[in-house]
C-alpha positions in Angstrom: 17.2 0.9 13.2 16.2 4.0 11.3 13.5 4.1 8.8 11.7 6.9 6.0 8.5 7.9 7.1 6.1 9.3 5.2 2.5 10.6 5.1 0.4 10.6 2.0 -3.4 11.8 1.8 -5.6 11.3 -1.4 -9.5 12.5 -1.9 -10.1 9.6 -3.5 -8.6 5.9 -4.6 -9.2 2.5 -6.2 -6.8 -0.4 -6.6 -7.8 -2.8 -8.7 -7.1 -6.2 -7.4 -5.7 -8.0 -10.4 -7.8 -10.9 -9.7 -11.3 -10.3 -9.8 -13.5 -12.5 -10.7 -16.5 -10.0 -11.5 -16.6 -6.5 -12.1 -14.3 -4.1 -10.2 -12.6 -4.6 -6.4 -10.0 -2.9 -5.0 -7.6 -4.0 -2.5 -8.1 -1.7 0.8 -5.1 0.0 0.9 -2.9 0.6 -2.0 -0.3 -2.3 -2.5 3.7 -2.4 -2.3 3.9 -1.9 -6.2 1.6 1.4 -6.1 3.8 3.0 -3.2 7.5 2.0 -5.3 5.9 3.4 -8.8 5.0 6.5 -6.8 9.0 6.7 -5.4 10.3 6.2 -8.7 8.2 9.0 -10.4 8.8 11.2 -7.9 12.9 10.3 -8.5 12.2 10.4 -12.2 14.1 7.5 -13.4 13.4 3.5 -13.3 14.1 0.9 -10.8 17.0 -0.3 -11.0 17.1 -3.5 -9.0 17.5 -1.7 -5.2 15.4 -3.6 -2.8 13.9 -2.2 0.5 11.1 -3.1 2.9 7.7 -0.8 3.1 5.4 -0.9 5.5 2.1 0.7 4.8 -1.1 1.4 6.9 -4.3 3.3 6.2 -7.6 4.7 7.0 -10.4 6.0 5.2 -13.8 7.8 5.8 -16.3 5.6 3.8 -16.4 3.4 0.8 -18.9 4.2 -1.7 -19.9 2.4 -5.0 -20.0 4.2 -8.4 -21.2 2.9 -11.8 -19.6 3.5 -15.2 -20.4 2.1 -18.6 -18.1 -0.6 -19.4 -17.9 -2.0 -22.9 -17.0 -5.2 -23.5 -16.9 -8.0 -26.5 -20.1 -10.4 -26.9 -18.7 -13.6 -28.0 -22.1 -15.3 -28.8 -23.8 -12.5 -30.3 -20.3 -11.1 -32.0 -20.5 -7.6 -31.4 -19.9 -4.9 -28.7 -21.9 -4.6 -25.4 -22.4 -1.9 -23.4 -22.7 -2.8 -19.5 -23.0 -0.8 -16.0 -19.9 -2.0 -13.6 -20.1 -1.5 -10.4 -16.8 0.8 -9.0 -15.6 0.9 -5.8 -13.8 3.6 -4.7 -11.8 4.5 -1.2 -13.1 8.1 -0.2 -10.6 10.8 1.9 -7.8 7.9 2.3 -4.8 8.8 4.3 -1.1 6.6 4.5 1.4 6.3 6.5 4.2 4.5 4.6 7.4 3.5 6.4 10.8 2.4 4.5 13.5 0.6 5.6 17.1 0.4 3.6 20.3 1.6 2.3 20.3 4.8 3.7 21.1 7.0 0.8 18.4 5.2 -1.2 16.0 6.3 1.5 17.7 9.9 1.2 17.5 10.2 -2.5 13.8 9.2 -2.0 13.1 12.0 1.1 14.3 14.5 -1.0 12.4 13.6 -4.3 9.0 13.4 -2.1 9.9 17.2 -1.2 10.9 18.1 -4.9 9.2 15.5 -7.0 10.2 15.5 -10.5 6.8 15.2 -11.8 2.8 15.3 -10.7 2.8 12.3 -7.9 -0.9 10.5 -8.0 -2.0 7.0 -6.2 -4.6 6.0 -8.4 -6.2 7.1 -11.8 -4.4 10.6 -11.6 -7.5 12.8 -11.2 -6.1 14.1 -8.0 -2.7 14.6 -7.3 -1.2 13.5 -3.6 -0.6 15.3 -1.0 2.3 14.7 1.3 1.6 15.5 4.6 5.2 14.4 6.0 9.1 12.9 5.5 11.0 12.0 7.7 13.7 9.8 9.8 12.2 7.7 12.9 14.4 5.2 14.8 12.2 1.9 15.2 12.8 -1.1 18.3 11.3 -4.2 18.6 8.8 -4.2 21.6 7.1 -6.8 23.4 3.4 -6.3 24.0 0.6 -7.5 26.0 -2.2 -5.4 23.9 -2.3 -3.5 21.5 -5.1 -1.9 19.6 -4.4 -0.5 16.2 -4.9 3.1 15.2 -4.7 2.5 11.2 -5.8 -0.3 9.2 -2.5 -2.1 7.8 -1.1 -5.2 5.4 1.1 -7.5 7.7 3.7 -9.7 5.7 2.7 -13.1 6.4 6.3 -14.0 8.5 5.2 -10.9 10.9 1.6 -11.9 11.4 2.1 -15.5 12.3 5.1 -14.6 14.7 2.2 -13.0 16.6 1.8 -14.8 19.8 -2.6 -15.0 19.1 -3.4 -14.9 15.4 -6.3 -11.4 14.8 -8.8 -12.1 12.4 -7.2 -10.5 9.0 -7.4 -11.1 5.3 -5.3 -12.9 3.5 -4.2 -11.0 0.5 -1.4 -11.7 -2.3 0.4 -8.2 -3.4 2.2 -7.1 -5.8 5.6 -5.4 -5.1 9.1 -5.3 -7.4 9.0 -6.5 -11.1 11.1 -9.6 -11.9 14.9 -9.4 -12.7 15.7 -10.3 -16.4 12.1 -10.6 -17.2 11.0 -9.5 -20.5 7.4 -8.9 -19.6 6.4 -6.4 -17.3 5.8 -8.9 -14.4 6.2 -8.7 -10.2 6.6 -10.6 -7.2 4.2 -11.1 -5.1 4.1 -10.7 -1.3 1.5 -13.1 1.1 0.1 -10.8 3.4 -2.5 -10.4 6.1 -5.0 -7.4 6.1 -5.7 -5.8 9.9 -8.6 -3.3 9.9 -8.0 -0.5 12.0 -9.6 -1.6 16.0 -8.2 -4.8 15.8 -6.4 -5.9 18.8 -3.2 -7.7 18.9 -3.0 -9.5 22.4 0.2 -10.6 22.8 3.8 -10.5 20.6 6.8 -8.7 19.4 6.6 -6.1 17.5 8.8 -3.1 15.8 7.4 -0.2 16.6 8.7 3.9 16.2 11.0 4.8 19.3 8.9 8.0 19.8 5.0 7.9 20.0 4.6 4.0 19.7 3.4 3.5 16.2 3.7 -0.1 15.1 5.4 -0.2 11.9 4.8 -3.9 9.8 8.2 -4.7 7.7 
């Protein structure tokens, strides 16, 4: 099977995870709905329904923590607060995002990475993002006794638990395509499992690029 690869690097990046409880966190690596806004401005239209898998893994250098002012509505005193919030933010993250789909979807999409229609960003838009790569890479399913991963990555759920020993991960609901016939701006949402980068999968099959070795998670 032939997938779209792709490299992305950023100097900086948050993604706010919809569902914090306090302050700011961010999910580790940018989810599915992040990566198919980014394809879409770079085409410089809408989605229009087309579906296709991504797999995305990531690494970055550190994790620091910024503070901003945040202001926000006093119910009991009725009247406007200003508070420090504690930002998280993902410093010199790099991507490699794999695609999988009707092929001339995944063409029109190589070709409007090269010549986006517009500045492409990953988060915030202080700094635009660089791709590093595009390209076509033919994936097999592989059977393996170890394996020790390179990049930190977001299994879908179905692909982590056909593992044959279950790696400590974090379980993470994502975001990815907005609902048909909705008329609020809403998405699915994806179960996934979050592998840091070192983690070693012992034993199961696995699709993986047909040069170089490089597990791919769709």
């Amino acid at each position: 099977m032939k997938a779209l690869r792709f490299e992305l690097f950023t100097p900086t990046g948050i993604f706010k995870a919809p569902f914090s409880l306090k302050g700011i966190e961010t999910y580790p690596l940018p989810p599915y709905s992040t990566i198919i806004g980014l394809l879409y401005t770079a085409i410089g239209r809408k989605w229009q329904g087309e579906e296709f898998q991504i797999s995305i893994q990531g690494r970055y250098q550190a994790l620091f923590r910024d503070y901003v002012r945040f202001r926000k509505y006093n119910v009991d005193k009725k009247k406007l607060e200003v508070v420090p919030i504690e930002v998280p933010i993902l410093y010199q993250l790099e991507l490699i995002v794999h695609l999988y789909g009707e092929y001339e979807l995944l063409r029109e999409f190589a070709e409007a990475l090269k010549k986006p229609q517009t500045y492409l960003y990953l988060s915030g838009g202080e700094y635009a993002v660089k791709i590093r790569r595009i390209d076509f890479v033919e994936l097999e399913e592989r059977k393996v006794e170890e394996l020790k991963l390179e990049w930190s990555a977001f299994l879908p759920k179905d692909r982590y638990i056909n593992l044959s020993t279950y790696p400590s991960g974090i379980f993470y609901l994502l975001p990815t395509f907005l609902k048909r016939n909705s008329s609020l701006r809403e998405h699915e949402w994806m179960e996934v499992y979050y592998l840091q980068k070192g983690t070693v999968v012992e034993e199961g099959e696995i699709l993986m690029e047909k040069e170089g070795g490089l597990p791919v998670w769709l």
